[in-house]
C-alpha positions in Angstrom: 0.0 0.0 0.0 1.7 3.4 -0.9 1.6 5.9 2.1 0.2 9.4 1.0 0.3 12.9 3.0 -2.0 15.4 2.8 1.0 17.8 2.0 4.4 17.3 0.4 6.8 15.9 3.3 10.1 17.7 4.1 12.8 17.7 1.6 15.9 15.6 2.4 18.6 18.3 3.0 21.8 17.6 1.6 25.5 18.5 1.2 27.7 18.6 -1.8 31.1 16.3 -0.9 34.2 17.1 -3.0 35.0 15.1 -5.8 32.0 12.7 -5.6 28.8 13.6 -7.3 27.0 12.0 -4.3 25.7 14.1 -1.9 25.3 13.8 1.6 22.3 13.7 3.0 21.9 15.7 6.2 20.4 14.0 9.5 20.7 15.8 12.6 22.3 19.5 13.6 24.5 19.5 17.0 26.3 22.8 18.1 28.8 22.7 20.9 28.6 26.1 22.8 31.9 28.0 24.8 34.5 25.5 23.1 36.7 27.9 22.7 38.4 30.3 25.7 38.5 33.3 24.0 35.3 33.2 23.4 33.8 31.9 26.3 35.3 34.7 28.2 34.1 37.6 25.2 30.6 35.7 26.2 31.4 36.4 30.3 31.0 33.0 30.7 35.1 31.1 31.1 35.2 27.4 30.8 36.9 25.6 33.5 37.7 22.0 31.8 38.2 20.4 34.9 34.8 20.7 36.4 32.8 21.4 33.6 31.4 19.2 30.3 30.2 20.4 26.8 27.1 21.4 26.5 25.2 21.2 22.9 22.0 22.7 21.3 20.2 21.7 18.4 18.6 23.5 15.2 16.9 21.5 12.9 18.0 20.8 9.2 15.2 23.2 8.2 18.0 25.9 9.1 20.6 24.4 6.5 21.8 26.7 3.8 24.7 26.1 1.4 27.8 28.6 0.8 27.6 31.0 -1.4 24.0 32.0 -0.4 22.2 34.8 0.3 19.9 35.2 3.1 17.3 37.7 4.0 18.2 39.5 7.9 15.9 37.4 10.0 12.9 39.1 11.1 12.5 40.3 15.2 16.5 40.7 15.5 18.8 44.3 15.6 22.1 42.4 16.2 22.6 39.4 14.4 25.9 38.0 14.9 28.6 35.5 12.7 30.0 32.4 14.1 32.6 30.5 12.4 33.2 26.6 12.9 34.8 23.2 12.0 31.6 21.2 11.2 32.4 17.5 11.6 30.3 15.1 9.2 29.5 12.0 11.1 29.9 8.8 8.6 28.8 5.8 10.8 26.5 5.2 13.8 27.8 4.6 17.6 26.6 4.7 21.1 28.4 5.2 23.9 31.7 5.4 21.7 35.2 5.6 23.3 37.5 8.7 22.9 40.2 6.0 20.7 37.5 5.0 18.8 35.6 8.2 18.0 37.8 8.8 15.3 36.5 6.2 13.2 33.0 7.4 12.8 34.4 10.7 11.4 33.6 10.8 7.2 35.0 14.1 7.0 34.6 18.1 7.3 33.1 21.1 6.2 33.2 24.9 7.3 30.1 26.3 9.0 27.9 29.2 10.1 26.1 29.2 12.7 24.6 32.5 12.5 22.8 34.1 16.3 20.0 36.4 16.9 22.5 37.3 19.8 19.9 39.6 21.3 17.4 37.1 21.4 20.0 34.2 22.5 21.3 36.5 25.7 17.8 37.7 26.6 16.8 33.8 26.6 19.9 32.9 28.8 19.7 35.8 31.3 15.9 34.7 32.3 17.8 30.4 32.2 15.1 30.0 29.3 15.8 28.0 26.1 17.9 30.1 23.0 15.5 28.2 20.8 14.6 31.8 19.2 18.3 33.4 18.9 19.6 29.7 17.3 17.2 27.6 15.5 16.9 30.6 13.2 15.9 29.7 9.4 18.5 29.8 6.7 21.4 30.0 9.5 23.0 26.9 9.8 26.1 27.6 6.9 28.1 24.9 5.7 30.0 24.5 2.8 30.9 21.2 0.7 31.9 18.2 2.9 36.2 17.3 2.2 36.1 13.4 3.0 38.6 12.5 5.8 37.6 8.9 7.0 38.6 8.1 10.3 41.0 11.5 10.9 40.6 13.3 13.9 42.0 17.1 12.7 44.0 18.2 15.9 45.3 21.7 14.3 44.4 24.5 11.6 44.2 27.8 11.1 40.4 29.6 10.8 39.4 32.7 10.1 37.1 34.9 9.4 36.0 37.9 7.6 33.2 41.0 7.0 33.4 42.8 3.9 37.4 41.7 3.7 38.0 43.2 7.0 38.7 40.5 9.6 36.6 39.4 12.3 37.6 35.7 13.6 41.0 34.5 13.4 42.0 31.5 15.5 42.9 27.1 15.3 41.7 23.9 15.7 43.9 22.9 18.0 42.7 25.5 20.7 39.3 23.9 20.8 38.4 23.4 25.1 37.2 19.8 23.8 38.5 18.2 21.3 37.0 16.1 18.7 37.5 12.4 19.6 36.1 13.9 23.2 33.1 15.6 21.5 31.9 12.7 19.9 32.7 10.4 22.9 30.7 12.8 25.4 27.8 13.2 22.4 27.5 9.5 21.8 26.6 9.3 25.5 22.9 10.9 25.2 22.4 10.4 21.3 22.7 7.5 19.0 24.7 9.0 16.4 23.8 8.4 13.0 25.3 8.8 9.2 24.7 12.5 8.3 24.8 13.8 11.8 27.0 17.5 11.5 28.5 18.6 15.0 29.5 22.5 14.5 32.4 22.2 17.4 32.3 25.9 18.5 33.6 29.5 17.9 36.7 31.4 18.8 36.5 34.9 19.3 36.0 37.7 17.5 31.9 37.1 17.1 30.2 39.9 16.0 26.9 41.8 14.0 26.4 42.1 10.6 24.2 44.2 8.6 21.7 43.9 4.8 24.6 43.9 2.2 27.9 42.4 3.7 29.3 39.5 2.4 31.2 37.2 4.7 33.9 35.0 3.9 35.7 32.1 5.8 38.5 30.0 5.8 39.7 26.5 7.4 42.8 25.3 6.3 42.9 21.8 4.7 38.8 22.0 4.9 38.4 24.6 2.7 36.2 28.1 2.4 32.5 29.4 3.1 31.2 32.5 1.9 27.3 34.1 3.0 25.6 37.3 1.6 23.3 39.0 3.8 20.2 40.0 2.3 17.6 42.6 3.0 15.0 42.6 5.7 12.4 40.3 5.1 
């Protein structure tokens, strides 16, 4: 019997992968917030490693937009901030996965955007409510094509990132608080991860507005580069 829907289901939201005509198809959206220092502390909120554990929010894959877009400024925001990111795409399932073995469910990388309604998002925290309204923001999850890397755990690499060629974000991989064997490891403790999972593994410093008409351009080495134009008020 052939299932119908009284309206056209969601849309499988995919990524293009270098030299493969395949895409891949997107499952979940993770975000690791405060994983870098710098950052933490420009948020007024340091990270002590030894008594703390990432935390993670979600946006669904609604929010997905490829580089090289442009996007409308959302609506009910006056500061609208960038964040630039390593996005790792996850390649094979695991539960309860250990830090030596994380590696291996790594298919490979992609820059990313996750872009704030940081008024919204700080309002929201201040009164310890979800930042469901300054994140989960439609057309602000960024990523560019996937670069397959099975089974490699990227330790170092410079990002960066800029506004209208003037430079915003500027940082590495290898300062991440957590890094990414011990993201997946602490994820796959509360999620059965899945093929097409992206975890976006945090910001370094340097977050900040943007306005209707710049165009933003990023940069991870060996991953590759991610562009956005910012488009007028909806």
């Amino acid at each position: 019997m052939t299932t119908t829907y009284l309206w056209n289901p969601t849309p499988v939201y995919s990524l293009p992968v270098r030299g493969k005509q395949e895409r891949l198809p997107i499952n979940r959206l993770f975000f690791v917030g405060r994983n870098y220092h710098a950052h933490a502390a420009e948020m007024g909120r340091p990270v002590d490693k030894r008594i703390e554990q990432p935390f993670y929010f979600t946006k669904s894959p609604q929010t997905l937009v490829e580089s090289g877009a442009t996007v409308a400024y959302p609506s009910e925001t006056a500061n609208y901030h960038h964040e630039m990111e390593l996005v790792v795409a996850i390649g094979k399932p695991g539960f309860r996965v250990s830090e030596a073995d994380a590696a291996g469910m790594i298919y490979g990388y992609a820059c990313g955007l996750d872009m704030t309604r940081r008024d919204l998002q700080l309002a929201a925290r201040d009164k310890g409510r979800p930042w469901d309204l300054g994140k989960d923001v439609e057309q602000s999850s960024v990523v560019s094509e996937v670069v397959p890397m099975p089974g490699t755990a990227l330790t170092q690499g410079t990002l960066a990132l800029s506004v209208n060629g003037q430079p915003r974000q500027t940082s590495n991989v290898d300062k991440l608080i957590w890094n990414i064997p011990e993201l997946i490891a602490d994820l796959s403790r509360f999620y059965h991860l899945q093929p097409g999972d992206l975890i976006f593994t945090g910001t370094p410093e340097g977050v900040g507005p943007v306005v209707a008409g710049d165009r933003l351009s990023g940069h991870i080495e060996r991953v590759g580069e991610i562009t956005l134009n910012v488009g007028s008020p909806e």
